[in-house]
N, C-alpha and C positions, 0 to 999 in steps of 0.2 A: 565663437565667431572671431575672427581676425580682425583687426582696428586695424585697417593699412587707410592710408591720407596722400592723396599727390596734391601739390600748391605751387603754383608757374605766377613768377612776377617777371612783368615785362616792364625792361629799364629801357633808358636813353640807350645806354650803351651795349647792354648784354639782355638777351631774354634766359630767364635761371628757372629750371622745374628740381622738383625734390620729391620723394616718394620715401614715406616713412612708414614702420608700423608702433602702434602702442605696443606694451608690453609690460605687465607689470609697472603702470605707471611713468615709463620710460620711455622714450622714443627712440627707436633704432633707425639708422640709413638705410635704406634698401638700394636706393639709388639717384644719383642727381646728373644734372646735364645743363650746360651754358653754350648758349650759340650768341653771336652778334649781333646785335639788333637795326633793325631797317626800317625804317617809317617811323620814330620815333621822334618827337622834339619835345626836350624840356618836361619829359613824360607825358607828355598827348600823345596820343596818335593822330600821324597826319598823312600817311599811305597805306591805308588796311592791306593793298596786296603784299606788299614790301614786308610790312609787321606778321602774317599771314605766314609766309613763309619762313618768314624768322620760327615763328613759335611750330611751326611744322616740325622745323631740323630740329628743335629741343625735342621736343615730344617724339619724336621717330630716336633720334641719341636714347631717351630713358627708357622707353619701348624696348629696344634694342636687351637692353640692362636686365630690364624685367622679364625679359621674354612672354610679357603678354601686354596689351591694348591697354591703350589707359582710354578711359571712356569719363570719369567724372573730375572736376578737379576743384579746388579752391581759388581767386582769380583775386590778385592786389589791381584797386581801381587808381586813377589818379587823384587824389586829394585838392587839386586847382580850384578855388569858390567855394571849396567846402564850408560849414554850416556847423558851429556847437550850439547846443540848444540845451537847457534845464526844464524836463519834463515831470510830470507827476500821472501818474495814473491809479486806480481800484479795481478790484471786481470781489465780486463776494464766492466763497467759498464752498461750492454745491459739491462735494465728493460726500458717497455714504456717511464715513468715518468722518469728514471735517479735518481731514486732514489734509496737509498744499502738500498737492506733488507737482510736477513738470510742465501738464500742462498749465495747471491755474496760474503758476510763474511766467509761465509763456503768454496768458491773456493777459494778465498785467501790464506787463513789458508792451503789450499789443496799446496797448489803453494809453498808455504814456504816450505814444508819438501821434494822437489825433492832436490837429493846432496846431503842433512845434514843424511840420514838414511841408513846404511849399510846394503847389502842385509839380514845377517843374523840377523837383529833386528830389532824389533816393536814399533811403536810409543805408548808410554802411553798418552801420553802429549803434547798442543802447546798450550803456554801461550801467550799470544795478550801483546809485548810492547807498541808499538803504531801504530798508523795507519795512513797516510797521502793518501789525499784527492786531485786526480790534484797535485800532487807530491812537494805539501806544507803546508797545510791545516793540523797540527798535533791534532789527537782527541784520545779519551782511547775508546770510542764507536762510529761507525760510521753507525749506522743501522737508517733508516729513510732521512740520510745528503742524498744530490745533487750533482752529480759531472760526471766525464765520465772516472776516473779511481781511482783504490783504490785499496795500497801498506800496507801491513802491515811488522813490524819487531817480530819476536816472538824469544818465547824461548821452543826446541824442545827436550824434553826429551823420548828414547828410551830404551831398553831394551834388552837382548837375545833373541830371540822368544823363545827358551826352558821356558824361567820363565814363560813367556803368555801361551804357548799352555797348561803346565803343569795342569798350574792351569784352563784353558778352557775346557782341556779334563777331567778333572774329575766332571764338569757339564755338558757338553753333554754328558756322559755315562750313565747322574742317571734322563734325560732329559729335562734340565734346561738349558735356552738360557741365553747366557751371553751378556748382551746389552752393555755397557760398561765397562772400565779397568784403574783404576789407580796405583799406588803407595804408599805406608801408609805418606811417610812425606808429601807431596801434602793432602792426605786425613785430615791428622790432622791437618796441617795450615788450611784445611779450616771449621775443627771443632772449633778450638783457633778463627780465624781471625773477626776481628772488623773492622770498617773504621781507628782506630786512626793506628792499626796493619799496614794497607796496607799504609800507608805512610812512614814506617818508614824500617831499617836495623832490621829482628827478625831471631834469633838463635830458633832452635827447637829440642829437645832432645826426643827421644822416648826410652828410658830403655825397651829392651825383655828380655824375658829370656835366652837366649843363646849369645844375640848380640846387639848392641845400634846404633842407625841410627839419626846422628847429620845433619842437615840441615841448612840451610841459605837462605830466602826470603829477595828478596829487592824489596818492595811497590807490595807485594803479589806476587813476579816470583820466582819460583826456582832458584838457580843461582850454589847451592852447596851443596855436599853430599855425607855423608863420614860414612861407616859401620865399627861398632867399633866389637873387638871378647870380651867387656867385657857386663856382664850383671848381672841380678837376681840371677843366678846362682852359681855368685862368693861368695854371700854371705854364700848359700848352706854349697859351698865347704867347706866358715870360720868354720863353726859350725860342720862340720862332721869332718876337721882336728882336730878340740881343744877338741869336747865329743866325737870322736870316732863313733857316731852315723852313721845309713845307709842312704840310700840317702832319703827314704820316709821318714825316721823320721826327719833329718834334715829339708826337706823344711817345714814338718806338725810344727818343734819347730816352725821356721820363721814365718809363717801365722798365727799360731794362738800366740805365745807367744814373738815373736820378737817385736820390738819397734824401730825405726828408728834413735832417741835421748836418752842420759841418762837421760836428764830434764822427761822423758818421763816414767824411769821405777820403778820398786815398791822394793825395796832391799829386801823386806821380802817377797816376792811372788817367788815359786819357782814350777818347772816342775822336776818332777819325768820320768827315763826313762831306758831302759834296753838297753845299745848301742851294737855296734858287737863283742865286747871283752865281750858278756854276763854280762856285768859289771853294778849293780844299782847304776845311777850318778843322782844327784839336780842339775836343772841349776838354779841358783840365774840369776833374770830378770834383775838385773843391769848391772852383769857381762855380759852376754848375749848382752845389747843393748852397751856396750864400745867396745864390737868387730863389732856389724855392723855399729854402727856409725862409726868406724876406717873404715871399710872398704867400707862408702859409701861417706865418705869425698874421700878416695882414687879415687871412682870411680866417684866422681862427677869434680875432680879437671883434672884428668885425660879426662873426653867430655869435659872441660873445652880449655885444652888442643890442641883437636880436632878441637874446633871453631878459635882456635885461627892461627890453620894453614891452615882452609878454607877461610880466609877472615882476612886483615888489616882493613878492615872498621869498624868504630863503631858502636857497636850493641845496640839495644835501647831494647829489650825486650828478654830475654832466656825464653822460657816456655819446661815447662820438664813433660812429659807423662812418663805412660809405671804401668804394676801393682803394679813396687814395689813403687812407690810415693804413693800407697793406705795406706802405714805403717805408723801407728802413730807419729807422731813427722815430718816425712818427710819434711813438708813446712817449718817446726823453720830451721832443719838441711839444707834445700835448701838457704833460708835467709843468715843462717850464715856464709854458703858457697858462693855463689855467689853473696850476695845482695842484692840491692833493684831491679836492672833490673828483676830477677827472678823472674817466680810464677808459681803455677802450672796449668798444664790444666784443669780446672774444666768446669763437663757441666751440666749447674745446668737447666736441664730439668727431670722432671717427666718419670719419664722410664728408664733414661738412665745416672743418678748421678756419677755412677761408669763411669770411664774415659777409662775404658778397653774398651768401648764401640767407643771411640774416632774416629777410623779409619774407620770402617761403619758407624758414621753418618755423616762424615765430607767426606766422599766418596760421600754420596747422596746430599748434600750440591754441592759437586764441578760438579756433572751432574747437577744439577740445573744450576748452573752457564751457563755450557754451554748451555743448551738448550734457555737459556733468550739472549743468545750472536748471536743464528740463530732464535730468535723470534720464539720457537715452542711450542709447546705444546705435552706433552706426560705423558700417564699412562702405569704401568703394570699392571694393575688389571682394566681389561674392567667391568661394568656394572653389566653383569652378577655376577661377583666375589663379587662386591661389595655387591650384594643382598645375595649372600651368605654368607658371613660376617655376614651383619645383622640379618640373621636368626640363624647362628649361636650364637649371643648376644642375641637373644631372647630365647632362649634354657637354657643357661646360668642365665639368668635375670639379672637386671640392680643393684641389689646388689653386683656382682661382681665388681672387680676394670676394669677387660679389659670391660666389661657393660656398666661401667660408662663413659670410657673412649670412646667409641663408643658413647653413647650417645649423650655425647658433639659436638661430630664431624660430625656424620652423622645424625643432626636431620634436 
């Protein structure tokens, strides 16, 4: 059976779908796709038609890629009001043998969230702290052990059900089953996370454009999480207050001619542009990158800020996502802000190098997880799909880069 995973997160800014398969442990790209998103604010949605058609054009783009339907997906909710809770749950052991497989881990886990979830919210989340075995026997996996009862301790993170359904109903409308549901900071710890990672205290910064969602894992559990109202945006703002500029031309200076550090810009390079006072102004790239370095030293010191009132513990690792760390200079100016702890989130896989991608692929990463956690196995792309894929690549031919990429993986 084929382990192929699509997982669509819908931002403020961009709706982003990915479509991977396992393999030997590994996940391969098969395919990704970003459209601009509509009905978004501040990650809600606030125009289902709008947002609707947003995630249409992604999914018709990766369709496209695959050369067949995507019918199931994984779906990043919004995290706004969310809920961490420390749970405990039992059940006793009834398998012939006495021995825990997948499902009795899975009643467990089941057992833990009576109490800790209020009627009006959804479980996104139950992280396994540990488990005891005959009510001493402490293990982090207990699937295969012997025993005639098994307790686990977890950590229960919920949600509004508004942020769930929201984001659910606008894939059962367009009739796409939503198999699973996380969170972006969960999603991205588990795109960043390494063994050395899950042992230690890590801070996790995701920079959006409207809003920044700082996090805190201790030895891979959520524990803290904190949504800031500063973002990409602000920088915007810098650039339309000081040239006057309109909102499209400001972000278009930022993307294409902003620079993160001054180390970084050219004194004698300059952008020509007509702001909303009709007025012909030169932005000089130097002057330009002293204003968003000011104001991302601002905003970095500021999440800085944030970690420091989610947690007295000492942090061993800050990693900092989100589009704007794509600006040049970003990692010198992260360095010289924060330090050596810092670094960015880089995902240096083929397909998906851009970090924007971070939250779908580290969504399918952490359904992986579970699924190895109740010993299953599962595809959404049955057999059938699969062959159509690969007639698809043959239509194409294996000159193509998605050809070749198929190649590799389905020969």
């Amino acid at each position: 059976m084929r382990k192929i995973y699509t997982s669509i997160d819908i931002g403020t800014d961009e709706v982003k779908a990915i479509t991977v398969e396992e393999h030997h442990d590994k996940l391969n790209v098969l395919a990704t796709a970003s459209v601009k998103s509509k009905g978004v604010k501040k990650g809600l949605i606030t125009d289902a038609g709008a947002i609707t058609s947003s995630v249409k054009k992604a999914l018709k783009t990766l369709e496209n890629k695959l050369g067949t339907k995507v019918e199931q997906i994984l779906a990043v909710v919004p995290s706004n009001n969310r809920e961490i809770n420390i749970a405990t749950g039992e059940v006793s052991i009834n398998t012939g043998d006495a021995l825990i497989d997948g499902e009795t881990v899975f009643n467990c886990l089941q057992k833990s969230l009576k109490r800790h979830v209020a009627k009006d919210y959804e479980v996104v989340s139950v992280m396994p702290i540990e488990y005891k075995i005959d009510g001493s026997k402490k293990v982090k996996n207990p699937l295969g052990l012997e025993g005639s009862k098994l307790e686990v301790k977890s950590v229960v993170v919920s949600v509004p059900k508004k942020n769930v359904y929201s984001v659910i109903g606008i894939f059962e409308n367009i009739g796409v089953e939503v198999v699973d549901i996380t969170i972006s900071s969960i999603a991205n710890y588990y795109a960043a996370c390494d063994t050395e990672l899950n042992k230690n205290v890590v801070s996790l910064i995701d920079i959006g454009k409207e809003k920044s969602v700082v996090s805190v894992f201790n030895k891979g559990i959520l524990v803290k999480e904190q949504i800031s109202s500063i973002g990409g945006d602000d920088i915007d703002e810098v650039i339309r207050f000081n040239f006057k500029t309109d909102e499209n031309d400001s972000k278009r200076i930022k993307e294409e001619y902003g620079v993160a550090s001054r180390k970084y810009a050219d004194s004698d390079d300059n952008y020509k542009v007509i702001n909303r006072l009709n007025q012909n102004i030169i932005i000089d790239q130097y002057m330009l990158a002293e204003m968003i370095e000011y104001k991302l030293v601002e905003l970095l010191k500021n999440l800085k800020n944030d970690i420091n009132g989610l947690t007295n513990r000492e942090i061993s690792n800050i990693i900092v996502t989100g589009a704007t760390t794509s600006m040049l200079g970003f990692d010198a100016l992260l360095q010289d802000t924060y330090g050596r702890k810092s670094q960015m989130l880089n995902i240096n896989i083929i397909g998906i190098r851009n970090s924007k991608y971070s939250v779908s692929y580290g969504a399918i990463r952490y359904f992986i997880e579970k699924l190895k956690l109740r010993n299953t196995d599962y595809t959404m792309f049955i057999d059938e799909k699969v062959e159509e894929m690969l007639r698809a690549r043959r239509k194409m031919g294996t000159g193509s880069a998605l050809g070749k990429i198929f190649g590799k993986i389905f020969e």
